[in-house]
C-alpha positions as CSV (number, residue, x, y, z in Angstrom):
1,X,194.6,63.9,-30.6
2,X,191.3,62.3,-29.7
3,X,188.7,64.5,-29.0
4,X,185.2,62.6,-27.1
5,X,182.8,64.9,-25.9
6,X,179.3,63.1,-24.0
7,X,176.6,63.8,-21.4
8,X,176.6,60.9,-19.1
9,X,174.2,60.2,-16.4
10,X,173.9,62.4,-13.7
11,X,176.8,61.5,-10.9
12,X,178.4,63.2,-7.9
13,X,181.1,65.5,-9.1
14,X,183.9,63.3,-7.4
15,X,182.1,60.3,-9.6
16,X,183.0,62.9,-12.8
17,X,186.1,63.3,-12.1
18,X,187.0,59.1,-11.3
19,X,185.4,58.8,-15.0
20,X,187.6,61.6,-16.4
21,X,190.6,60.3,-14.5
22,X,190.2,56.9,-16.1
23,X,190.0,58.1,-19.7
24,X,193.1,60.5,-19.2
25,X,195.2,57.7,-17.8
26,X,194.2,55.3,-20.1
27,X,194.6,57.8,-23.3
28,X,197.8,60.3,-23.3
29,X,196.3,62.0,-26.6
30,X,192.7,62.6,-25.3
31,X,191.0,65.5,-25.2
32,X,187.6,65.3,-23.5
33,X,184.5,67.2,-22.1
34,X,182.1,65.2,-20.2
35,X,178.9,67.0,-19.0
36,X,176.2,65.6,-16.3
37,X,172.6,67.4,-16.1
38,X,171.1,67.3,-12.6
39,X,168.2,69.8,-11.4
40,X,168.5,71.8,-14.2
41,X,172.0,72.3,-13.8
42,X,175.1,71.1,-15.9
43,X,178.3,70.0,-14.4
44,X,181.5,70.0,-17.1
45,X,184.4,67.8,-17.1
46,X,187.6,68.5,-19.3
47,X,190.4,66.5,-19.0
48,X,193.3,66.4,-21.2
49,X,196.2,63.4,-21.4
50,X,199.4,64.2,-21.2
51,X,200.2,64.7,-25.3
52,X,197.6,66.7,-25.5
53,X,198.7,69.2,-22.9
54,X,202.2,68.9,-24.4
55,X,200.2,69.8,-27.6
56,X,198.6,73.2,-25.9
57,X,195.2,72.4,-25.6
58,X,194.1,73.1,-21.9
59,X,191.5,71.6,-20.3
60,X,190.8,74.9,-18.2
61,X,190.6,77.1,-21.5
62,X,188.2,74.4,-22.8
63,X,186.1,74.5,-19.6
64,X,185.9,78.2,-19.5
65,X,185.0,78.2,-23.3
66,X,182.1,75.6,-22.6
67,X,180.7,76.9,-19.4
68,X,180.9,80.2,-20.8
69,X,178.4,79.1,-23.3
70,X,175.5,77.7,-20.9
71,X,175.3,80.8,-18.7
72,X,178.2,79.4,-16.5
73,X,181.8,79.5,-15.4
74,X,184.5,77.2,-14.4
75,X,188.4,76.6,-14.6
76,X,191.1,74.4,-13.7
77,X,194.6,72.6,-14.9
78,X,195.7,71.9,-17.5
79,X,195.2,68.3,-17.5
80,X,191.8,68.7,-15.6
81,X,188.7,71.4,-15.0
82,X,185.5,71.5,-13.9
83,X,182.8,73.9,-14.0
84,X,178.9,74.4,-14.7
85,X,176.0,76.2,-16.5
86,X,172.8,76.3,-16.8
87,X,171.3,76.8,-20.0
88,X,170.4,73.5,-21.3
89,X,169.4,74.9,-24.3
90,X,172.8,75.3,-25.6
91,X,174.3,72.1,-24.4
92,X,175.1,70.5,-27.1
93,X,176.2,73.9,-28.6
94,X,178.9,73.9,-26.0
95,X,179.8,70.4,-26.5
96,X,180.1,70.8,-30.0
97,X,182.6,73.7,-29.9
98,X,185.1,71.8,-28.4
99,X,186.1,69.8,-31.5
100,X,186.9,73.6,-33.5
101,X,188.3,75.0,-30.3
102,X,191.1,71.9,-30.4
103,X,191.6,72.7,-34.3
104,X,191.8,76.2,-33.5
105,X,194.1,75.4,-30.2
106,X,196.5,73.1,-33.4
107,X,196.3,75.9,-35.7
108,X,194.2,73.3,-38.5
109,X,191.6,76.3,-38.9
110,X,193.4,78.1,-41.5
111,X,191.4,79.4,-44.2
């Protein structure tokens, strides 16, 4: 799978979710979290193609993980979640947990 996780400018949410649809369509083994700051809020995108569902990983157990994380909450589909925070603080925390949380989701965090 290919996990891509960035903040992109700050958008409407239905201009998230046209960006998310694109890279899901476009890449069956993608796993991504996109995240737009506005006003001191964040707004999270997970979307995950169709191998990666197929695979287990879950973009509303990734959104829930992430949001969690900045003070927020959030859920969705499989294939598709949104949700927000608003600790900016630990945004790139949150982003950066997605990587392990897809090794842990494939089981390749044995020790």
């Amino acid at each position: 799978l290919k996990v891509l996780t960035a903040t992109v400018p700050a958008e409407g949410t239905e201009a998230l979710r046209r960006r998310g649809d694109v890279l899901r369509e476009r890449e069956p083994n993608i796993v991504a979290v996109l995240a737009a700051v506005k006003d001191g809020k964040i707004t999270f995108l997970a979307v995950c193609g169709s191998e990666a569902v197929k695979a287990g990983v879950k973009a509303g157990d990734i959104i829930r993980q992430v949001t969690a994380l900045t003070g927020g909450k959030g859920g969705g589909k499989p294939d598709s979640a949104m949700g927000g925070g608003h600790d900016l603080l630990m945004l790139d925390n949150a982003l950066a947990m997605v990587d392990n949380f897809v090794a842990m989701k494939l089981g390749l965090n044995k020790e």
